[in-house]
C-alpha positions in Angstrom: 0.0 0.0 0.0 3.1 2.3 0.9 3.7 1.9 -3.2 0.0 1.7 -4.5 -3.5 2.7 -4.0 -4.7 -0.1 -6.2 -2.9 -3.2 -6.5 -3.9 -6.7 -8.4 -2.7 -9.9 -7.5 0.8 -11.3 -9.0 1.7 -7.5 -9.8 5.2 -6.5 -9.3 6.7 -3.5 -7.6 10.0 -2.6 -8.4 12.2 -0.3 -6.2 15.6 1.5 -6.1 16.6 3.9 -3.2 13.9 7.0 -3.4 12.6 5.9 -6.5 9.8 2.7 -7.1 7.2 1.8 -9.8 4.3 -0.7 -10.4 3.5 -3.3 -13.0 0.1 -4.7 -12.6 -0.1 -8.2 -14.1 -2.2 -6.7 -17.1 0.8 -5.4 -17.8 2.9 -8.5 -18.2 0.8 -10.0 -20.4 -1.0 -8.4 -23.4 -4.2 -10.0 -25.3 -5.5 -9.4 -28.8 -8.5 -10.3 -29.6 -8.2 -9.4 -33.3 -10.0 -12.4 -34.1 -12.1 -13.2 -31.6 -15.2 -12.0 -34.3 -14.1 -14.7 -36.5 -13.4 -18.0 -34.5 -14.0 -17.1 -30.7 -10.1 -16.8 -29.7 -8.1 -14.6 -28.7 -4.0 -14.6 -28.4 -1.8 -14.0 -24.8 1.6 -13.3 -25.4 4.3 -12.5 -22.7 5.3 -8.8 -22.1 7.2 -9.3 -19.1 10.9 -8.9 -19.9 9.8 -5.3 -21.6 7.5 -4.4 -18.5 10.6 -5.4 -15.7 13.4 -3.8 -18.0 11.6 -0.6 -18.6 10.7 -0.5 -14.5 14.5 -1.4 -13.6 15.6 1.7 -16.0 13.2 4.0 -14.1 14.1 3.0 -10.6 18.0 3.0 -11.6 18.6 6.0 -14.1 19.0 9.3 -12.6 17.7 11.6 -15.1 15.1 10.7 -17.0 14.5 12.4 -20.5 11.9 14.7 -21.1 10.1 15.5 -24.8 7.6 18.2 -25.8 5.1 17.9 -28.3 4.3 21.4 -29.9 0.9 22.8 -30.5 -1.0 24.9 -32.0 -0.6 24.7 -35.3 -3.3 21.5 -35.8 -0.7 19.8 -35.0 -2.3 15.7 -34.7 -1.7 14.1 -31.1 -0.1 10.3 -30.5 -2.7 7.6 -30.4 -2.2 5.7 -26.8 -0.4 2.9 -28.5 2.8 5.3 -29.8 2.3 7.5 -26.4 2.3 4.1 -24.1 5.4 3.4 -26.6 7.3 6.2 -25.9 6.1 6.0 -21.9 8.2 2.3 -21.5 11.0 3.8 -22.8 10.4 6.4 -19.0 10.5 9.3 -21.4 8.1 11.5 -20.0 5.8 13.6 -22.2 4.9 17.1 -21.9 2.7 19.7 -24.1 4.8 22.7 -25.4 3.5 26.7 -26.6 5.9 29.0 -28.3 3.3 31.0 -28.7 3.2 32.0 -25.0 7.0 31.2 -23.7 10.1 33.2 -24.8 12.5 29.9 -25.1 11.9 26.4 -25.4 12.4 24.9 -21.8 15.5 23.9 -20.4 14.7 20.5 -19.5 13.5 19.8 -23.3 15.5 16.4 -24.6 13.7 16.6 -27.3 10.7 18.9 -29.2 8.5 16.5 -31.5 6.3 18.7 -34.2 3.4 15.9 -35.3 2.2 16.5 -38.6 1.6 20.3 -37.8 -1.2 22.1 -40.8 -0.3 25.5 -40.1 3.0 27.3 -40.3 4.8 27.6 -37.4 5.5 31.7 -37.1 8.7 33.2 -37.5 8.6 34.2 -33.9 8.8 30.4 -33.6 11.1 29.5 -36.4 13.7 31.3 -34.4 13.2 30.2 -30.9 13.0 26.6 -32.2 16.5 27.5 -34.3 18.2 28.9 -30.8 17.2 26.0 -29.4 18.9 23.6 -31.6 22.0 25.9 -32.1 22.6 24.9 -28.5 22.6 21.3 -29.3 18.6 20.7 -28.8 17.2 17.9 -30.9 14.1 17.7 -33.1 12.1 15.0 -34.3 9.6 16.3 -37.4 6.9 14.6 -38.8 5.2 16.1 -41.7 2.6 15.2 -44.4 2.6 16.9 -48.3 0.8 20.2 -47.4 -2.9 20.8 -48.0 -3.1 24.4 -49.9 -1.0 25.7 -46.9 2.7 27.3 -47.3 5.4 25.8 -44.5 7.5 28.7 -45.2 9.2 29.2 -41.7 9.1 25.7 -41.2 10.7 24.7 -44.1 13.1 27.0 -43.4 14.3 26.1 -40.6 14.9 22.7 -41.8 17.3 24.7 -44.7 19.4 25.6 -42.2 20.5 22.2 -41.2 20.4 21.4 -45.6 16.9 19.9 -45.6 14.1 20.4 -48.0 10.6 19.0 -48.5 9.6 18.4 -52.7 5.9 19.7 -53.9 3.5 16.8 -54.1 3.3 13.3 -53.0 6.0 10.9 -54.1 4.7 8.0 -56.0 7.1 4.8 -56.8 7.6 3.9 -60.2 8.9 0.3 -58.2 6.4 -2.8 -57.3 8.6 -3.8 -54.6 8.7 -0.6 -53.2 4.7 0.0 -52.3 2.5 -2.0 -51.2 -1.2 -3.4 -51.8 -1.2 -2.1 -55.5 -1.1 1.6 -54.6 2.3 3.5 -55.7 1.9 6.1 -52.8 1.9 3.2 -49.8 5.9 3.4 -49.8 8.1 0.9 -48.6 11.4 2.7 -48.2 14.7 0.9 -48.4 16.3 1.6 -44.6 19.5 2.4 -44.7 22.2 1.9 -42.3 22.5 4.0 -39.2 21.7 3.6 -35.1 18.1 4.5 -35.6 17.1 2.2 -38.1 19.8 -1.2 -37.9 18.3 -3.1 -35.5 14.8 -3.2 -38.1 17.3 -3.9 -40.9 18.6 -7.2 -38.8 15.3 -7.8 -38.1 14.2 -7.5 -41.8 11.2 -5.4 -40.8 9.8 -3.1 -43.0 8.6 0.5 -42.7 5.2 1.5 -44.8 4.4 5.3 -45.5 1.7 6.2 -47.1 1.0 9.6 -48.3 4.5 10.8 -48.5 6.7 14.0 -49.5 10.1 13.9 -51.1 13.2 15.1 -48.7 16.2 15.8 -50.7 19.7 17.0 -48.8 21.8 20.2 -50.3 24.8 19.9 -52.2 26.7 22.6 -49.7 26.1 21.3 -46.2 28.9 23.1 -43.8 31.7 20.9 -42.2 29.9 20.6 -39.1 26.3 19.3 -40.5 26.8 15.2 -41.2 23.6 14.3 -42.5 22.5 10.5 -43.2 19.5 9.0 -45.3 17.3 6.8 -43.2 14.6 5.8 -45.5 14.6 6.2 -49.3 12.7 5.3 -52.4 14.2 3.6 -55.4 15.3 5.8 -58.8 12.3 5.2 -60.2 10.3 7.3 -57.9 9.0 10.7 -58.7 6.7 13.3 -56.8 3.1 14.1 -58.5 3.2 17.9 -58.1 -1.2 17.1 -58.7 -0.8 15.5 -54.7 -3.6 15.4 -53.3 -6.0 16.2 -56.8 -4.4 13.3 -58.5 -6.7 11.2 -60.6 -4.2 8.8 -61.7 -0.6 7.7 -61.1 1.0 8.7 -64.5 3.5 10.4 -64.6 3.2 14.0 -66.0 5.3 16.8 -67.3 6.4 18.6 -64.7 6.3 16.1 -62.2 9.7 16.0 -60.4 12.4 12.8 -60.4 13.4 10.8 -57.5 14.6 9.2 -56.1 14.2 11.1 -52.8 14.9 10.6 -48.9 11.4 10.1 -46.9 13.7 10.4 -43.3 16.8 12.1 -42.5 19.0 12.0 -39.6 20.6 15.3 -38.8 23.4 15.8 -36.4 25.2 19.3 -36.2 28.8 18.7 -34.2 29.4 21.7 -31.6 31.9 23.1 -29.8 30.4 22.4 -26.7 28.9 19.0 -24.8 25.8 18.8 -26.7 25.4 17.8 -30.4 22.2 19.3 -32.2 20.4 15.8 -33.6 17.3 16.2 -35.6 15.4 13.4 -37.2 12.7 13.8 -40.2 10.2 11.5 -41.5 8.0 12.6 -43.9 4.1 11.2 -43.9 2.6 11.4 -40.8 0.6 8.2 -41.1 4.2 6.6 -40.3 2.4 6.7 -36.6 -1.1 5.7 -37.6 -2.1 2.6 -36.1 -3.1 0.5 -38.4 -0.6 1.3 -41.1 2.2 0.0 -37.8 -0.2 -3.1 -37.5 0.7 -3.7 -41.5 3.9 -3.8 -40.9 4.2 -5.7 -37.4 5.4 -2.9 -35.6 8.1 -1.8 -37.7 6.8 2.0 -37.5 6.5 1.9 -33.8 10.2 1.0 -33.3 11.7 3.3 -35.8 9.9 6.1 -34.2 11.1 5.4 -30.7 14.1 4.0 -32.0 14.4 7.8 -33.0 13.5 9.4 -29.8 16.0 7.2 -27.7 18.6 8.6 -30.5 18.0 11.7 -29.8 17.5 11.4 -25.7 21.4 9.5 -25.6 19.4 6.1 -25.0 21.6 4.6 -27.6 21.4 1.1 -25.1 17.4 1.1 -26.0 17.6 1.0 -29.3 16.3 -2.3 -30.5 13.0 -4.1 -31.5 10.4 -4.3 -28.9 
């Protein structure tokens, strides 16, 4: 009772000095009843090694990272199964205004902007920019814009030699989409912390609805900036997006192949690195299109975060 108001039988508590947690049995194992409707079962599967490590790394770590999600731009929120995600990983979450605070906080790990349909404001764009030029890190998510300019967004990304195509990218490549349809991309992962452990694993990542990334021929010395995910060379971007009525190309339309995730790191003078990571269709954390893919989605995207926090030691598959 000293650890829990509500406790259920064979839970566990786990404690370390000051510092304690619970896992309730529910916890330890996990049910899916996906098809339950179609023969009366339903599956159990263990959880309990990924319950117990992430409570041991609570109890025993001494600072645990903390993230902001900005708002206010229409910005789309993490369902509970990306949140509860990032939450085992004890990286606590926290809502973030630039519109009323002079500075991104000082305990910011990390600044998340989900999929935002506004512009951010050039107020914004510089606070954001100050931030990183201290060695903050940023993890963007964004989806081709609907009849909205991402002018000060976009340009902060220029500053670390990013840039976001017109239109949705379509793959000219059968074996890079999936279920017929040229924009559900299946991006060939390349090498790097973030994304190895899904390349061992041979997981793949599924993005549909994307935007073209491409990287500037004149980064400066200090900016090292690696592909994560990319399309093959017969990809192109169908500046018609969203008005499409086919998935011809057309003149005008502009050639791939393009990057649909970046991994930015900016080497400073002092203790701090600025890290940024973009992915670029914010279905990436939709929950079915991570069901398609067996959770490849889910572990790229905290794969990321830990990146970013210094959990290098958590990056794996879940």
């Amino acid at each position: 009772k000293q650890y829990s108001d509500t406790t259920e039988d064979n839970s566990l508590i786990v404690v370390c000095g000051d510092r304690d947690t619970y896992v309730a049995n529910s916890d330890i194992y996990e049910y899916d009843y996906s098809n339950y409707y179609y023969n009366g079962t339903y599956d159990v599967s263990f959880a309990g090694e990924n319950a117990l490590t992430s409570a041991v790394a609570y109890v025993t770590s001494e600072n645990l990272p903390k993230v902001y999600t900005l708002e206010g731009h229409g910005e789309s929120e993490l369902s509970d199964t990306f949140s509860t995600a990032v939450e085992k990983e004890n990286i606590e979450l926290d809502s973030l205004s630039l519109l009323t605070l002079e500075a991104v906080p000082e305990d910011a790990d990390c600044v998340i902007i989900f999929a935002p349909t506004s512009d951010i404001s050039a107020d914004e764009k510089d606070r954001l920019l100050t931030y990183l030029q201290g060695g903050g890190a940023l993890l963007l998510i964004t989806d081709p814009p609907q009849d909205v300019d991402m002018t000060n967004l976009y340009a902060l990304m220029a500053e670390y030699g990013a840039t976001a195509e017109e239109g949705i990218v379509l793959e000219g490549d059968s074996n890079h989409y999936a279920w017929g349809a040229p924009h559900y991309l299946l991006p060939t992962l390349k090498s790097h912390d973030i994304t190895s452990p899904l390349i061992s694993g041979n997981y793949y990542v599924l993005m549909p609805i994307a935007q073209g990334l491409t990287v500037s021929d004149d980064l400066r010395d200090t900016l090292t900036v690696t592909q994560l995910l990319t399309t093959s060379d017969s990809a192109f971007s169908k500046l018609a997006g969203y008005s499409m009525t086919d998935y011809e190309k057309e003149d005008g339309d502009i050639d791939g192949p393009f990057a649909l995730g970046l991994a930015i790191t900016e080497t400073l003078s002092g203790d701090e690195d600025t890290q940024i990571v973009w992915f670029s269709s914010a279905a990436l954390l939709d929950d079915s299109t991570n069901t398609q893919v067996s959770g490849g989605n889910l572990n790229l995207f905290v794969n990321a975060l830990d990146w970013m926090c210094a959990q290098e030691d958590s990056i794996s598959i879940r």
